[in-house]
C-alpha positions, 0 to 999 in steps of 0.5 A, spaced: 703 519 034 698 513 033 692 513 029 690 508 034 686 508 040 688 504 046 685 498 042 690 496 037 683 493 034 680 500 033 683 504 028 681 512 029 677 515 024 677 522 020 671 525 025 675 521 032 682 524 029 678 532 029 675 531 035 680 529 039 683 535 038 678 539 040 679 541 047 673 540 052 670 546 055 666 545 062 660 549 064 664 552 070 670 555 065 665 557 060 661 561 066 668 564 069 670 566 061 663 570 061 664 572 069 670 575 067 668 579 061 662 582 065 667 585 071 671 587 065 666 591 062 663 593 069 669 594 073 675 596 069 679 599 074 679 592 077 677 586 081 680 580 084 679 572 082 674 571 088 670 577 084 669 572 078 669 566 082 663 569 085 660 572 079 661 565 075 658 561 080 652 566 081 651 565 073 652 558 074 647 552 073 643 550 080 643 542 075 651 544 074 653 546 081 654 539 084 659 538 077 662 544 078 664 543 085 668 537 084 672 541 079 674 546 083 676 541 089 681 537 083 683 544 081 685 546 088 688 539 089 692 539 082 695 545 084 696 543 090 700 537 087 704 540 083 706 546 088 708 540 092 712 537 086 716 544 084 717 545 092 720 538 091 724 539 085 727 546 088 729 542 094 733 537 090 736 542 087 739 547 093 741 540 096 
């Protein structure tokens, strides 16, 4: 692994190394986070993921929402795309 970022000339620094290394959080996994510990508390016989998506978008930020709904359509697409990749390599493979 490289020190250096995709600009040979730009050597990382200490504080580049560390953060980079720091996974990003967005406001919607940190409202689903907190949604889920809510239902846990309220709800220990259970709930469903809509439950905390519901929940996590009503604690959500009406300045995050715009954000947030692009997240959620790349996640949906994302998984799409691997579903489709696996489906794919598991056809290939019973052929």
């Amino acid at each position: 692994m490289s020190d250096l970022t995709p600009f040979d000339e730009y050597p990382l620094d200490e504080f580049d190394r560390v953060t980079s290394r720091v996974r990003m959080v967005t406001p919607l996994q940190t409202m689903f986070a907190q949604a889920e510990e809510e239902l846990l508390s309220a709800r220990p016989e259970g709930f469903t993921p809509e439950d905390i998506g519901r929940r996590a978008w009503e604690l959500l930020p009406e300045a995050e929402r715009d954000t947030a709904w692009a997240e959620l359509l790349y996640t949906y697409w994302e998984a799409i795309a691997a579903d489709r990749e696996t489906w794919g390599r598991t056809d290939e493979a019973v052929s």
